[in-house]
C-alpha positions as CSV (number, residue, x, y, z in Angstrom):
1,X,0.0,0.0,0.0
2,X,1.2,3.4,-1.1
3,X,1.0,6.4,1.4
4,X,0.8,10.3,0.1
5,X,0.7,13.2,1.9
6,X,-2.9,15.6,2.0
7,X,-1.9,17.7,-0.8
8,X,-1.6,14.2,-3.5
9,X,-4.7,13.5,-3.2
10,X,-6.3,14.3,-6.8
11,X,-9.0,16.6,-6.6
12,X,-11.6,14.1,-8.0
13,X,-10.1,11.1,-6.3
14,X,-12.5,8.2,-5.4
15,X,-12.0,9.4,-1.3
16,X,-13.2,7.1,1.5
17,X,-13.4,8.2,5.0
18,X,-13.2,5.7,7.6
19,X,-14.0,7.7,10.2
20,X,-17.5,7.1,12.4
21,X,-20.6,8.8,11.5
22,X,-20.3,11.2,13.8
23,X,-16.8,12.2,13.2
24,X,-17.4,12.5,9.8
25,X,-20.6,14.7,9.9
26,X,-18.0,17.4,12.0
27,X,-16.1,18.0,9.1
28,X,-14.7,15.8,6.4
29,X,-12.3,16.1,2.6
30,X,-14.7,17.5,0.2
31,X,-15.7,14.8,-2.2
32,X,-15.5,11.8,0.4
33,X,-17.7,9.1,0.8
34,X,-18.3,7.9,4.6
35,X,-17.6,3.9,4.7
36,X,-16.8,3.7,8.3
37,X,-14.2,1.3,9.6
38,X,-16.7,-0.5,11.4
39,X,-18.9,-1.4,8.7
40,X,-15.7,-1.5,5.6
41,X,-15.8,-5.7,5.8
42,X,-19.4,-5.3,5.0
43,X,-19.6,-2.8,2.4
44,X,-16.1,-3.2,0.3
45,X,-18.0,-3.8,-2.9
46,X,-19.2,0.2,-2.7
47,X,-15.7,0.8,-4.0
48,X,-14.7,1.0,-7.3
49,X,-12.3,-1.2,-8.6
50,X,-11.4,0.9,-11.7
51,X,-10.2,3.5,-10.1
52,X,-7.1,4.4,-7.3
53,X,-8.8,4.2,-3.6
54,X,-7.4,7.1,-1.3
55,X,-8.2,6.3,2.4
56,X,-8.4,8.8,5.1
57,X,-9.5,9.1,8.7
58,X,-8.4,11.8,11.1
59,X,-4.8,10.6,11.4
60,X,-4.3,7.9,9.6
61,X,-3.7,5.0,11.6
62,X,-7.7,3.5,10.9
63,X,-7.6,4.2,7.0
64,X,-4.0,2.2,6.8
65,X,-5.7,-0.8,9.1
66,X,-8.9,-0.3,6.1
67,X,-6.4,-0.6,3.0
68,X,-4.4,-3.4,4.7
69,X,-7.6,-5.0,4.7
70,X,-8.7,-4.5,1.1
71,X,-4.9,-5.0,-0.2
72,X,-5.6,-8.7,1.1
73,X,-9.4,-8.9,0.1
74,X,-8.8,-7.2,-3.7
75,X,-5.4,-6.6,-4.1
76,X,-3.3,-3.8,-3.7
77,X,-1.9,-1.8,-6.4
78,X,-4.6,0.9,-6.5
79,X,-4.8,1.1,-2.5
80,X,-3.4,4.5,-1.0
81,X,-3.1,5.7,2.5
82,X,-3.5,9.6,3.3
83,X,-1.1,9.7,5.7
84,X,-1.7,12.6,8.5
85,X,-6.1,11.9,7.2
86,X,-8.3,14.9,8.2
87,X,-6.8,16.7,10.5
88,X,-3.9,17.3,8.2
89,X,-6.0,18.1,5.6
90,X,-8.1,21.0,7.4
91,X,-4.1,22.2,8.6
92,X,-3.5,22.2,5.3
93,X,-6.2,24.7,4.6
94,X,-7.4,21.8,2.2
95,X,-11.8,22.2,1.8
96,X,-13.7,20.3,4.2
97,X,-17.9,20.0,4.2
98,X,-18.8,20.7,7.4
């Protein structure tokens, strides 16, 4: 699994936010969908295979444990960690929806 820093992430990259509902709905990456860590197992098949899968959370411990998961359930080559997840991101001045 590949890691990249807040500010690699493509602006319309298929972005999935491990976070819990409720940490999510205080702020989150603009253009991420909310698959929290624990449902992921359950609802893999919501993410596309066709296309890279960036993982955040808020610091990025959760959305490596999520891409270690689908590495070994799909395959790995298109799985990438956000290293440093939301909180980063909002440091980085980067949009979040709250």
């Amino acid at each position: 699994m590949r890691s990249v820093n807040v500010t690699e992430v493509p602006e319309n990259a298929q972005l999935i936010d491990v976070r819990e509902p409720d940490e999510y709905a205080q702020g989150h990456a603009r253009g991420a969908i909310n698959i929290p860590m624990s449902e992921f197992v359950g609802r893999i098949g919501e993410i596309s295979t066709e296309r890279d899968v960036y993982l955040i959370c808020k610091l990025g411990g959760r959305s490596r444990e999520c891409g270690e998961y689908l590495e070994q359930a799909r395959g790995g080559e298109r799985v990438i960690n956000v290293e440093g997840g939301t909180e980063a991101w909002r440091e980085q001045g980067l949009p979040i929806v709250e």
